[in-house]
C-alpha positions in Angstrom: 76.3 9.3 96.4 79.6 10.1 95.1 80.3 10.6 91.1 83.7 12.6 91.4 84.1 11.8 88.0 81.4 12.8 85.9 81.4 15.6 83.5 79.4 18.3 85.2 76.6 18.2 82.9 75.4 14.8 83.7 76.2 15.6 87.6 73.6 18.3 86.8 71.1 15.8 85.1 71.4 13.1 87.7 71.0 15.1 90.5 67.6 18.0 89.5 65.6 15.2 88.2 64.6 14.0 91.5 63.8 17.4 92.5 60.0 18.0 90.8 57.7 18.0 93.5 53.9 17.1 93.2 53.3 20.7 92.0 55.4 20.9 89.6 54.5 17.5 88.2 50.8 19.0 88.1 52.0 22.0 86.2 52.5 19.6 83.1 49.1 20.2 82.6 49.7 23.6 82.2 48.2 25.6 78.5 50.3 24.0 75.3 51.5 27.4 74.5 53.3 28.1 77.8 56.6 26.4 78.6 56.2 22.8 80.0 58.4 21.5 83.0 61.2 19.9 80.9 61.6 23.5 79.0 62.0 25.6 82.3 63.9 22.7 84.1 66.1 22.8 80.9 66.3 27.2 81.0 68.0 26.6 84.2 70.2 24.1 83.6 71.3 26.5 80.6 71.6 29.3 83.4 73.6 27.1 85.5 76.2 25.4 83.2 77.1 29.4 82.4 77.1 30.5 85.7 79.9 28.6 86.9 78.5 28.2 90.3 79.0 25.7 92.9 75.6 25.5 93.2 71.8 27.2 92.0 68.2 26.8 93.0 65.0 28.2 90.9 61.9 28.4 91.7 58.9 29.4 88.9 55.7 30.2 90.7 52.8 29.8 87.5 49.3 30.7 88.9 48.4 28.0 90.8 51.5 26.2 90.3 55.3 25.6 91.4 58.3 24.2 89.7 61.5 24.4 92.0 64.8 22.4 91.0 68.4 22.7 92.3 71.5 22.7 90.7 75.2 21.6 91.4 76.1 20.6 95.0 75.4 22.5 98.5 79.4 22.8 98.6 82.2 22.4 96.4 82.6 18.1 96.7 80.1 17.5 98.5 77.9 15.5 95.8 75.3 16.7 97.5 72.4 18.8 95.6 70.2 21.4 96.7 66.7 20.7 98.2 63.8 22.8 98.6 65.0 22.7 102.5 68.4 24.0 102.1 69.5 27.5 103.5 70.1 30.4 101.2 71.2 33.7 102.0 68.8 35.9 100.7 71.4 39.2 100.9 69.4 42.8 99.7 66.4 40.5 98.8 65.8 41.2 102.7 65.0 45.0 101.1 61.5 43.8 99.8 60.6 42.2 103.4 61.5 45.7 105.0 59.4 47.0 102.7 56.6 44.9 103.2 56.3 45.8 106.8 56.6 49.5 105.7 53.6 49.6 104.1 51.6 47.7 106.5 52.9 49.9 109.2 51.6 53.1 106.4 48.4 51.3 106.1 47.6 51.1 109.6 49.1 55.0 110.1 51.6 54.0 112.3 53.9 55.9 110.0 53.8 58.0 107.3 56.2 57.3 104.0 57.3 61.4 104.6 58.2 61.1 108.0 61.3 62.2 108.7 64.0 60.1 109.9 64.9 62.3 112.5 61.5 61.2 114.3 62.9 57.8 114.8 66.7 58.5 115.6 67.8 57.9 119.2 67.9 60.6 122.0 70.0 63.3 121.4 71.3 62.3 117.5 70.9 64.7 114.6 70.2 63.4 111.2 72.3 65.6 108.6 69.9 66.8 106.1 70.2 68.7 102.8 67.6 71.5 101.8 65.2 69.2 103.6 65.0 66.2 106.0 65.9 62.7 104.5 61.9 60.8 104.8 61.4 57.0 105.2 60.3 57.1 101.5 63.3 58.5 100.6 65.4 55.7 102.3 63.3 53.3 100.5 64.2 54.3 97.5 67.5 55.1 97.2 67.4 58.5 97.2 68.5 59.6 100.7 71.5 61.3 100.3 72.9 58.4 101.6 76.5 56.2 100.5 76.5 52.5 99.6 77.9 51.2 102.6 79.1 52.9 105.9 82.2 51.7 105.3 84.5 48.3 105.6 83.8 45.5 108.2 86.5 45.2 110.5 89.0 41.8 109.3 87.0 38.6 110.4 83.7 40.4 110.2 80.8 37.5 109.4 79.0 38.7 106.9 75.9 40.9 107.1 77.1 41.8 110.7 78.2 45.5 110.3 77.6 48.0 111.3 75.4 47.5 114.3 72.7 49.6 115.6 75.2 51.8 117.9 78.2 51.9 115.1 75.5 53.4 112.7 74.1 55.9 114.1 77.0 57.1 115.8 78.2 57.1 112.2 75.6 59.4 110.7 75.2 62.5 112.6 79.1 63.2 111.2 77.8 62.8 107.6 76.9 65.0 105.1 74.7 63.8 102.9 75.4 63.3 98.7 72.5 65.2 97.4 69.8 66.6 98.4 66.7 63.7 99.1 64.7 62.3 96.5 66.7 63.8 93.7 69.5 61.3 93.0 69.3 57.5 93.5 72.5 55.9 94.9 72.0 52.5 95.8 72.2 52.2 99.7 72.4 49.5 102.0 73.1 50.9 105.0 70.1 53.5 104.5 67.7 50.3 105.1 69.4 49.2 107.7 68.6 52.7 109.2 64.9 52.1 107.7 64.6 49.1 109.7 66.0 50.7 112.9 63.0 53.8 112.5 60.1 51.0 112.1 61.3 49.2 114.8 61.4 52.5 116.7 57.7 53.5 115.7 56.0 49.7 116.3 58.1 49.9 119.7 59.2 46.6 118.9 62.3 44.4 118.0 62.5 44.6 114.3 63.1 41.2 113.6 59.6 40.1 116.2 58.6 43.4 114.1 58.9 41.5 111.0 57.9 37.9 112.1 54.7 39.3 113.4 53.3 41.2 110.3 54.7 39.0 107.5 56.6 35.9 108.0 54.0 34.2 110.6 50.8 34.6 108.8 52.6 33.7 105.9 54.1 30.7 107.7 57.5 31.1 106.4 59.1 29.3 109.4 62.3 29.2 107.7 63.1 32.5 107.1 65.0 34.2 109.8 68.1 36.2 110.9 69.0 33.5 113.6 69.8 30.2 112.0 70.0 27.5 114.3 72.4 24.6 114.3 70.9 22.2 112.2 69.7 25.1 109.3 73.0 26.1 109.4 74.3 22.6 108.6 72.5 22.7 105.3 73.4 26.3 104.4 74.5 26.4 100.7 77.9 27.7 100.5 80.7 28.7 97.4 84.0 27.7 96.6 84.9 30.7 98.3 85.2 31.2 102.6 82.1 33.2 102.8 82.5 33.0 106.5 80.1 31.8 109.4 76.4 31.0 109.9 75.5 33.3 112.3 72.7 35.5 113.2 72.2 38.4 111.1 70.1 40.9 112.5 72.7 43.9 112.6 71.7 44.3 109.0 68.0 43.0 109.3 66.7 46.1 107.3 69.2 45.8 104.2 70.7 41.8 103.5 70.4 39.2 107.0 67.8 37.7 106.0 68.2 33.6 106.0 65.6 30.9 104.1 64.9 28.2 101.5 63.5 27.6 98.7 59.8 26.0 100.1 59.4 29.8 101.6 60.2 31.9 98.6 57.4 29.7 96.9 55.1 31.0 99.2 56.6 34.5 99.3 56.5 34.7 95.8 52.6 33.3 95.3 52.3 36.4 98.2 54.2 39.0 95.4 52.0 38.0 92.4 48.9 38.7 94.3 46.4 36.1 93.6 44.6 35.7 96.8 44.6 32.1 96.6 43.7 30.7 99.7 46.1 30.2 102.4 47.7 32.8 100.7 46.9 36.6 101.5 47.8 39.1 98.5 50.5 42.1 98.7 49.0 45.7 99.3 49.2 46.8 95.6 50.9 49.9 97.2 54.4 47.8 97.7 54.7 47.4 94.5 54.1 50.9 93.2 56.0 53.1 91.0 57.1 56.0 93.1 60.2 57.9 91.1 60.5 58.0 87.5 64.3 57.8 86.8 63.8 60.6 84.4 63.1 62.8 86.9 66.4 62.3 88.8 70.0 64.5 88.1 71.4 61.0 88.2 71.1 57.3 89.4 73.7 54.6 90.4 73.3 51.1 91.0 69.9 50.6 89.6 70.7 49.1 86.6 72.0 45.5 87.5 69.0 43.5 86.2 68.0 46.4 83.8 67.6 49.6 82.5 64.9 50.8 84.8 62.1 52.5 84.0 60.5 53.0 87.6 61.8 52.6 91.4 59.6 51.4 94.1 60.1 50.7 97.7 62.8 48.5 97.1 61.8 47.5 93.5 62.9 47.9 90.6 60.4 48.3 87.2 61.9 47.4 83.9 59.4 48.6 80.8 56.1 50.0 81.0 53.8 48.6 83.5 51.4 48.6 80.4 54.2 46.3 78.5 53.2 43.0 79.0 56.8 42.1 79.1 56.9 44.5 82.3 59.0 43.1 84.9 59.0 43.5 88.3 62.5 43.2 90.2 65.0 43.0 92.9 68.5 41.9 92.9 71.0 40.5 96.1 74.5 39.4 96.1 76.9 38.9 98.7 78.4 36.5 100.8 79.4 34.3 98.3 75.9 34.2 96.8 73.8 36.3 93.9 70.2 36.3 94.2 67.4 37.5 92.3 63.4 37.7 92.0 61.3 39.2 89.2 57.8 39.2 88.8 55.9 39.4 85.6 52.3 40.5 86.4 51.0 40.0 83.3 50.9 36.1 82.9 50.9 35.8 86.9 54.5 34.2 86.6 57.3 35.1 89.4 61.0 33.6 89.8 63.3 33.7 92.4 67.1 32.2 92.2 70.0 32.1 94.7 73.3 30.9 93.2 76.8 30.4 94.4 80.0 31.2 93.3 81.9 28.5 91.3 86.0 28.7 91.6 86.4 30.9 88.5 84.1 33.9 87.1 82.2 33.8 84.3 80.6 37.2 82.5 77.3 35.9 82.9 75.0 38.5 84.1 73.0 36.1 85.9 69.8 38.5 86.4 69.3 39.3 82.5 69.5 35.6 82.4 66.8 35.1 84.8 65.0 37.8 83.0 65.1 36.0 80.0 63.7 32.8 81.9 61.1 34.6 83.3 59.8 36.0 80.1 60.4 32.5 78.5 58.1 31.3 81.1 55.4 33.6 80.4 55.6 33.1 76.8 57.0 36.4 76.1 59.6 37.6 73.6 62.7 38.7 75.9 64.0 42.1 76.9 65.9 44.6 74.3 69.7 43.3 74.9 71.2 45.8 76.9 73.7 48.3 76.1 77.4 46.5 76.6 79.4 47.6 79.7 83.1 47.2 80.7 83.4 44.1 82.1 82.9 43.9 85.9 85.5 42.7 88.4 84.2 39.7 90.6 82.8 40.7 93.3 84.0 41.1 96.3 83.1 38.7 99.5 81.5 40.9 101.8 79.7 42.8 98.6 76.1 43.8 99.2 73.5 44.3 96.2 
């Protein structure tokens, strides 16, 4: 189906109303004072038209139910929207799945959150530490010492490829590290890739089996995975940029490989919220902890995309008290051509998760205070404090991850 020329806002219109599965249709039903389908179908459209991007799915987990719509088109002409079926990239979101497995692998004392990283490093590689040993907790949480990135990907590079398990560590024992551990946040991606590598080391196991057998199996997300195959990489939503290949991911499987759709991250986010429905096991409370108070950090960088944060998890992000009701619950991704985001809002049982791609010119949106806003809407919550303003950022670069 072909409109080529139809304003944008009625491509949007013709295209999400189909989208409202049997859920969400139930969730009409849901209490008066609550948004009804029409007002969060009509948040994201707002979200959308600002955006700029070539194309957007949301979904709204609501206790027992699920609204999911897409936005836009897969790829720039191709008059095709977004499904629930469609593959995302789900960039540092992959974070909260590494996390996951870390505490399951805690709970059964396979590891210990203040074990070293040195216990898990290959034969014969020193770990650089500062005043003490850099911990899995520590790596978790942004506060090992570590940089951002290990560095650029070589020209051609697909994305979420580099550094591999050998260029890594050969990479680290000639660091030295930024500050001492657990004083200083600096948002790290390669330090979960390295978390991933130590959990695969301790469960003697492949990392991504690792993952698939404590979380994505009895979940049954069979759609989420670092090794798309042919036909889920012929529905992978993609921007009006070259963001490159669809290709397996799993040199990065602890930070940003991570491949799914929307019908997963429904599940995964009924999993978050904690319910115990049935079908559906509930998140160990302790993944979702508060383990650093930001105040007691010298400093913090790279925190602060969705928020000004008031607590860092294992991979999280808290935004207010967790005895706000507005509390929120986060964790952002970008990358690849994509921005991607979930928060959870405990206190009315509501989560969101939203993957978006980049349109052929940048707006200022910042597209997770947005979602925060929708979120909150959701819940039938007054919205966040606006933010203190920022200079305004650059767009971000293609092999970017957040």
């Amino acid at each position: 189906m072909s409109h080529p020329k139809l304003p944008r806002t009625l491509l949007v219109f013709l295209f999400v109303l189909p989208l409202m599965s049997a859920q969400a249709q139930a969730q009409a039903q849901a209490p008066a004072s609550l948004p009804d389908i029409q007002s969060i179908g009509a948040l994201g459209t707002d979200i959308f038209l600002q955006s700029g991007s070539t194309g957007m799915v949301l979904v709204v987990v609501r206790d027992d139910h699920v609204f999911f719509r897409g936005y836009g088109q897969t790829a720039p002409n191709s008059h095709q929207f977004p499904t629930q079926d469609s593959l995302l990239r789900l960039c540092s979101l992959t974070k909260i799945f590494t996390t996951d497995v870390l505490t399951k692998l805690v709970a059964d004392k396979t590891v210990r959150l203040d074990d070293p990283l040195q216990r898990y490093a290959p034969a014969g590689t020193v770990v650089p530490k500062r005043v003490r040993p850099m911990t899995l907790a520590d790596m978790a949480t942004h506060t090992s010492g570590l940089p951002r990135e290990l560095g650029n990907a070589p020209p051609n590079t697909p994305h979420f490829t580099f550094p591999d398990y050998r260029t890594r560590w050969r990479w680290l024992q000639n660091q030295r590290l930024r500050s001492t551990p657990g004083t200083a946040a600096l948002y790290s991606n390669v330090a979960f890739d390295f978390l991933g590598d130590a959990l695969q080391s301790a469960a003697h196991k492949q990392y991504a089996a690792l993952l698939a057998e404590r979380t994505l199996n009895p979940l049954h997300m069979q759609h989420t995975t670092f090794f798309p195959n042919a036909e889920q990489c012929r529905h992978l939503l993609v921007s009006a940029h070259e963001d490159g290949p669809c290709t397996a991911t799993e040199a990065t499987a602890g930070s940003s490989g991570l491949y799914s759709t929307a019908a997963d991250m429904a599940i995964w986010l009924k999993y978050l919220l904690r319910t115990g429905r049935p079908g559906i096991p509930a998140q160990n409370a302790s993944a979702q902890a508060v383990y650093i108070l930001p105040s007691n950090l010298v400093s913090q960088k790279g925190l602060d995309h969705a928020g000004e944060p008031t607590g860092v998890g294992l991979g999280w992000i808290h935004i207010l008290s967790i005895d706000s009701p507005s509390h929120i619950l986060e964790k952002t991704g970008g990358g690849a051509g994509y921005e991607t985001y979930i928060a959870i809002n405990h206190s009315r049982r509501t989560a969101i998760f939203l993957a978006a791609t980049d349109g052929s010119f940048y707006t200022h949106l910042n597209l997770f205070n947005a979602a925060n806003k929708l979120l909150l809407a959701v819940a039938g919550l007054p919205s966040l404090p606006p933010p203190p303003p920022k200079p305004a950022a650059k767009h971000k670069h293609a092999h970017r991850r957040g």
